[in-house]
N, C-alpha and C positions, 0 to 999 in steps of 0.2 A: 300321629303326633310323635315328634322325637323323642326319644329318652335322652334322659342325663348325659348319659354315657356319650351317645353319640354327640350332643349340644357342644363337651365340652373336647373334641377331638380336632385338632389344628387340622386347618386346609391341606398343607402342606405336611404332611408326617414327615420325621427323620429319626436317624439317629441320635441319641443322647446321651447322658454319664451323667450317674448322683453321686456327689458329693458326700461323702462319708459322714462329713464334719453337720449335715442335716439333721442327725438323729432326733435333738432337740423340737426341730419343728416338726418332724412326722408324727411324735408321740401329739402336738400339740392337733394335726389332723387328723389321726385314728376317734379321739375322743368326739369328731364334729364328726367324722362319716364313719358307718358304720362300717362298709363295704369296702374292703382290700384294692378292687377294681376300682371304683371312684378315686380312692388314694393315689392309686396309679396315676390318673388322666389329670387331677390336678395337678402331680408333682411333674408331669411332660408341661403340662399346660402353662406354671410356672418357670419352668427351665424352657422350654421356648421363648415366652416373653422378653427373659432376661436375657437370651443373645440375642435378640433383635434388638431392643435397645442397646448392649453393647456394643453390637453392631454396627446400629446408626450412630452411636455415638464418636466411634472410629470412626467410621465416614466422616462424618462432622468433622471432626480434628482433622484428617490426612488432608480434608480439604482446604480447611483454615492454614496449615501449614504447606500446603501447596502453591497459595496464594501469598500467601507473604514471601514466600521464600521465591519464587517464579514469580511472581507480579508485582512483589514490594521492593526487591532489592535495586530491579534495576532502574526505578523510580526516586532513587537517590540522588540528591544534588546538590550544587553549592549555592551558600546565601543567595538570594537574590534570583535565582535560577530559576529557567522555565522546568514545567513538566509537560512533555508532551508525546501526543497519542501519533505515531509516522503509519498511516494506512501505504499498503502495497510499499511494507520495507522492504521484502526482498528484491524489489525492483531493483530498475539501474539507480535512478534518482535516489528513490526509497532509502538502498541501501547507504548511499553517500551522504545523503542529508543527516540518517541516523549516528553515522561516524561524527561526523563534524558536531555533532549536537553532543554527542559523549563527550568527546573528546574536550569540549570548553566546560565541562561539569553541570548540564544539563539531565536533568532524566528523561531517558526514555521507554517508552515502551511502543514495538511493531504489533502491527496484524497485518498478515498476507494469506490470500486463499493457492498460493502454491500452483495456479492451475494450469494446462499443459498450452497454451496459445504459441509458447517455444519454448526450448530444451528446461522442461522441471529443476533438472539436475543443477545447471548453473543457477538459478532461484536457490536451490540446497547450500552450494556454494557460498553464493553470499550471507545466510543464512549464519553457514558456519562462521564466518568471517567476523560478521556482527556479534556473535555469541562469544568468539573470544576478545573481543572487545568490552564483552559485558553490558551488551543489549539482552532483551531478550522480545522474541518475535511467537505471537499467538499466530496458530496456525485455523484463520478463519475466513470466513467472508464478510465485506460488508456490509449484505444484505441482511444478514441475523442481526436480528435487531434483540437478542435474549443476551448474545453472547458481549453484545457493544451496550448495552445495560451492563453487564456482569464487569465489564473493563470500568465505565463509567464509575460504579458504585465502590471496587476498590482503589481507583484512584482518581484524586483531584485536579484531573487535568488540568494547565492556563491555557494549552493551546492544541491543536489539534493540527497537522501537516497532513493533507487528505490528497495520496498521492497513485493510489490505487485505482487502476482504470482499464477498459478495455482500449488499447493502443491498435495503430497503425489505421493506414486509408486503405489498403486495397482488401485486407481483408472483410471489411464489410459486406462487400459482395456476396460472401461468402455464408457469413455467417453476422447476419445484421442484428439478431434477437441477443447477442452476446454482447452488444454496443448500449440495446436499449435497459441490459440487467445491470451492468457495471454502472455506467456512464450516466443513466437519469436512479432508475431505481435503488440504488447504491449508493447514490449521492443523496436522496432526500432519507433512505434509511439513517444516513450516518446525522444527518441533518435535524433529523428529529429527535435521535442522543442528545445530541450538543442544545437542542434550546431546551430539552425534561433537566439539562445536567444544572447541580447547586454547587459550587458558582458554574455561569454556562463558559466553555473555552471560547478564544478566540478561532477562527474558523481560516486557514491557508490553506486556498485546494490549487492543483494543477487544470488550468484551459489551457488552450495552443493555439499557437499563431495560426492554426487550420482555419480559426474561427472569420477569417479576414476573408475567405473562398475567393471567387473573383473579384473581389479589388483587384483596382490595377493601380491604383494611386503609389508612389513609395518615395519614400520607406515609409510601411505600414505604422499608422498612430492609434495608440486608444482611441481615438475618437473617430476615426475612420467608419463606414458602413459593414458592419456584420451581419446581413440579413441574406447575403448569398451562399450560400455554402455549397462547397461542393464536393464535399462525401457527406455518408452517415456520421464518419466519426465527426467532423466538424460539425455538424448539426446537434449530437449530443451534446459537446462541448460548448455548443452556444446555447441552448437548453439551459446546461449547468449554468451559466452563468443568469441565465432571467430565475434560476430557480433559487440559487444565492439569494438576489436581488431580493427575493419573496420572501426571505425567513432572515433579512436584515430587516425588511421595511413592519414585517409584524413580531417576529419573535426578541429582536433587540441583537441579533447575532453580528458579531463583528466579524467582517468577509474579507479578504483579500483574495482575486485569481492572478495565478500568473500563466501570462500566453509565452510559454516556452517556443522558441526556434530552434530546431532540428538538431537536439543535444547528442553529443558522441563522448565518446573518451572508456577509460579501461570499466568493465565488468558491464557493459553496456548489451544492445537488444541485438539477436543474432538476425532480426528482421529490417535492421537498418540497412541499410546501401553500401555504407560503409567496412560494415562490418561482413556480411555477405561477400562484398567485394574484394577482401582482404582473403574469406576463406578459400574462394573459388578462383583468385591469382593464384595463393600456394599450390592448390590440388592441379594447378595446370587446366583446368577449365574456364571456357568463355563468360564475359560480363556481358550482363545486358544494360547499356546506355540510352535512356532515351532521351529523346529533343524535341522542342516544343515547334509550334508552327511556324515557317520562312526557314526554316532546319535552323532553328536556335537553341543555343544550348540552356538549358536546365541551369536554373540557380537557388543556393540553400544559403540561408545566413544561417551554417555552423555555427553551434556554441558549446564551449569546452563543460564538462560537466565540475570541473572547479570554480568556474565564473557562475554555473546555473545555483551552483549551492551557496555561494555569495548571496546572492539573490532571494534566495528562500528563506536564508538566515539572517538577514537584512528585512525580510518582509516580516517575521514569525517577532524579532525584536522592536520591527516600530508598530508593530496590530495593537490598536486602542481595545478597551476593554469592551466585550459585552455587555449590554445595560437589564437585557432580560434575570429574570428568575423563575427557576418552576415554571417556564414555556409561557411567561407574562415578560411584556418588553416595559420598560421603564422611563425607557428615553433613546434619544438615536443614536445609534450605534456606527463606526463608521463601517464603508463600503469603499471599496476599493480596487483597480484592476491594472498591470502593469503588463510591457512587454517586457520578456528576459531575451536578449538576443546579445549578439556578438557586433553589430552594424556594419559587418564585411561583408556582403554573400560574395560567392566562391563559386564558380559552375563547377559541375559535378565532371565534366573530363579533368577539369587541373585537379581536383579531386583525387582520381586514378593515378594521374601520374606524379602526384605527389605519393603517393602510397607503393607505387613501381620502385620509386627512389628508396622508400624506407625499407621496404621486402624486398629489394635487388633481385625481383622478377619483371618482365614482363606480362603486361596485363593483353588477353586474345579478346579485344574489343568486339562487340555487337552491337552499330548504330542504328537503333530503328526511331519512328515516330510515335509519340506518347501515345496511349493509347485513353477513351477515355474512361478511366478507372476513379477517379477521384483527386488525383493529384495537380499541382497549380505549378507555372511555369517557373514563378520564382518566387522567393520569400526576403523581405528586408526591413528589419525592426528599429525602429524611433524609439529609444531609450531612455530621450530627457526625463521623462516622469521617474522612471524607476534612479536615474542617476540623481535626480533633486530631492528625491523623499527616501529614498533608500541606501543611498550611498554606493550604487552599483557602477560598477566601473569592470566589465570585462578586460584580462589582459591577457590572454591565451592566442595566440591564432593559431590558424588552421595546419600549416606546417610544421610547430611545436606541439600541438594537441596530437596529430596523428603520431607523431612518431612514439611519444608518451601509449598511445593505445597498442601500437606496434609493437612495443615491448612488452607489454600486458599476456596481447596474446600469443605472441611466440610463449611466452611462459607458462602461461595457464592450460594450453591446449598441446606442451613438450614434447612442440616443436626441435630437434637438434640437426644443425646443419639443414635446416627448411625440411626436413623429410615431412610428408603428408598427414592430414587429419586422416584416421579412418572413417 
C-alpha cells in the first residue's frame, strides 16, 4: 500500500519557488501535520495546483482573445449587411468574391486548406492581399468538422459562399480519391455545419458547367440533361448538386449552385490554358492545342472573373432564408441553380492569338487531337435564368479580360522587358 508521501507526489515533478509572503499558512500546516516532509509535499502539491489553473486559465484568455481579435474583427459590417463564411478564399474566385464582399461592408471570414494541387505560394499571395484588405482567412480544411463547429459557434453567419474544391478535369486521372475528399466529402461536412448552425446560413456553393458532359444541345440550360458526365470532377459536381438537393428538401437549407464557365482573369489557376499558355509563350516554349473530331477546333464560353463575382454576389443577396433550426426544417426553403457564363464561346486558337497580340510574342503552336481525358468540345451557357432573378449581365469580353490578366501577370511574376519566369 502506498504511503502518504508517495499518494501525494505530482505525476509530473518540477521545479518550483515558495513564496515568502506564505509564512502565515505554513505555521497554519505545521499544527495539522506533524512531519516537515508532509509539509513539504503539500506545499509542492499546492503550488502545483495553482499554476495549472493559472495556467489553464491563460490559455482560456489568449484564447478568448485570439478569437475575437482574429475571428471577431473581421466579421464586422454595415447595417443591413451580410456575414459570411468564403470556403477556399485563397482561391482564384475565393479570393475576389471575398474583396468584393469587404469592400461594400460585408463581414467576412475565409477558410482555406492551402494545399499543394498548384504553386502554394500564390494561394499565400492572395492570402496576403486579403489580409490587407482586412479579411481574415483560417488556415483549415473543410473536412474538420471540429474546426467548422468552432467557426460556426463564434460567428453568426447569414450566408455561407462554399467555394473550396478539388478543381480541374485532367487531373482526375490522376489522383481521383482527392475529387471524392474535397468535392462529395467536403461538401456534406460543411453541409452538416450549416443545418446543426442557429440561425442556419443560407448555402451558395460552386457546380460547373462540366456538369452538362456530353450534352450536345446549346447553349447549354438548367434544365438541360446532366446525367452524362464526363470526367470524375464533373460527376462530383453533379453529386454536389443531388446532395444540396438532400439537405434543402429535409434540413430546410436554402441552396443556390452556380455552374460556372471556364473563368479567367488576374490572380487566377496556373492549371488553366490560359494561363499555362501565357507562361510557356514568354519562356519561348511550345503550346499544346487540342481539337475535337473532323479537326475542329475547341470552344470555351470564357468568363471574366469580374462578371463571375457579379454573379455570386447577386446570388448570396437574392438567397431566401433557411427555414431549419437545430438540423429541424420548418418549412421549404428555396433551392436554386444557375448558369454564370459569358454567352460568347471563343475557340481556343483565337484564344492564342489574342494573347500573341497582348505579350507581343509569338506562340510555337502544337496541334494534336483531344485525347480522351475528360474534357468536352465545347461549352456555351443560357443565362436568362440567372439575368431574370439575379441581375446578371456579363460585360467583359474575351479580348479586354486577357489583356487585364496580361498586365497582372507581367506584374506579379517581374516580368521587365518580357525576360523569362525561372
Amino acid at each position: 500500500m502506498p504511503s502518504l508521501q508517495e499518494e501525494l507526489l505530482p505525476s509530473t515533478p518540477g521545479k518550483f519557488k515558495i513564496d515568502q509572503r506564505g509564512h502565515a499558512v505554513n505555521r497554519q500546516f505545521h499544527r495539522c501535520f506533524a512531519s516537515t516532509s508532509t509539509l513539504f509535499l503539500w506545499a509542492l502539491f499546492l503550488v502545483a495546483l495553482t499554476a495549472s489553473y493559472l495556467s489553464f486559465q491563460s490559455f482560456i484568455d489568449s484564447g478568448n482573445r485570439y478569437f475575437t481579435a482574429s475571428w471577431g474583427h473581421p466579421v464586422h459590417r454595415r447595417p443591413g449587411g451580410l456575414s459570411v463564411l468564403v470556403t477556399g478564399a485563397a482561391g482564384f474566385v475565393g479570393t475576389h468574391v471575398s474583396l468584393a464582399l469587404k469592400k461594400r461592408g460585408d463581414g467576412v471570414v475565409g477558410v482555406d486548406n492551402f494545399n499543394n494541387y498548384y504553386d502554394p505560394s500564390l494561394k499565400k499571395a492572395r492570402k496576403s492581399l486579403l489580409q490587407g484588405h482586412g479579411v481574415f482567412v483560417v488556415e483549415g480544411d473543410v473536412n474538420d468538422a471540429r474546426l467548422l463547429a468552432k467557426l460556426f459557434d463564434v460567428v453568426a453567419f447569414t450566408h455561407v459562399m462554399h467555394l473550396a474544391a478539388q478543381a480541374g478535369v485532367r487531373y482526375a486521372m490522376e489522383n481521383p480519391q482527392s475529387y471524392v475528399h474535397s468535392n462529395v466529402a467536403g461538401l456534406v461536412t460543411l453541409l452538416e455545419a450549416c443545418k446543426s448552425a442557429n440561425p442556419q446560413p443560407a448555402v451558395v456553393w460552386a457546380s460547373s458547367s462540366s456538369v452538362y458532359g456530353l450534352n450536345e444541345k446549346s447553349p447549354f440550360s438548367e434544365a438541360d440533361r446532366t446525367d452524362r458526365p464526363a470526367s470524375l470532377y464533373a460527376a462530383t459536381k453533379k453529386a454536389g448538386e443531388a446532395i444540396t438537393h438532400t439537405y434543402n428538401h429535409i434540413y430546410g437549407l436554402s441552396i443556390t449552385g452556380l455552374r460556372f464557365f471556364t473563368v479567367y482573369g488576374p490572380w487566377g489557376r496556373p492549371d488553366m490554358a490560359y494561363f499555362s499558355f501565357t507562361r510557356n509563350i514568354l519562356q519561348g516554349k511550345p503550346i499544346t492545342i487540342y481539337r475535337g473530331k473532323n479537326r475542329v477546333d475547341l470552344a470555351r464560353d470564357f468568363t471574366y472573373i469580374d462578371d463571375i463575382v457579379k454573379g455570386c454576389v447577386g446570388s448570396l443577396d437574392t438567397a431566401g432564408r433557411s427555414t431549419g433550426s437545430g438540423g429541424r426544417k420548418a418549412g421549404p426553403a428555396p433551392y436554386r441553380i444557375f448558369n454564370l457564363g459569358n454567352t460568347s464561346p471563343v475557340t481556343v486558337p483565337t484564344l492564342v492569338s489574342i494573347l500573341e497580340r497582348h505579350l507581343k510574342v509569338k506562340a510555337k503552336r502544337n496541334v494534336v487531337d483531344m485525347p480522351g481525358n475528360g474534357d468536352v468540345p465545347f461549352t456555351h451557357a443560357n443565362i436568362t435564368s440567372a439575368r431574370r432573378q439575379l441581375g446578371y449581365k456579363p460585360t467583359t469580353d474575351l479580348q479586354t479580360g486577357l489583356k487585364k490578366f496580361v498586365k497582372w501577370y507581367l506584374s506579379y511574376y517581374g516580368y521587365n522587358n518580357r525576360n523569362n519566369v525561372n
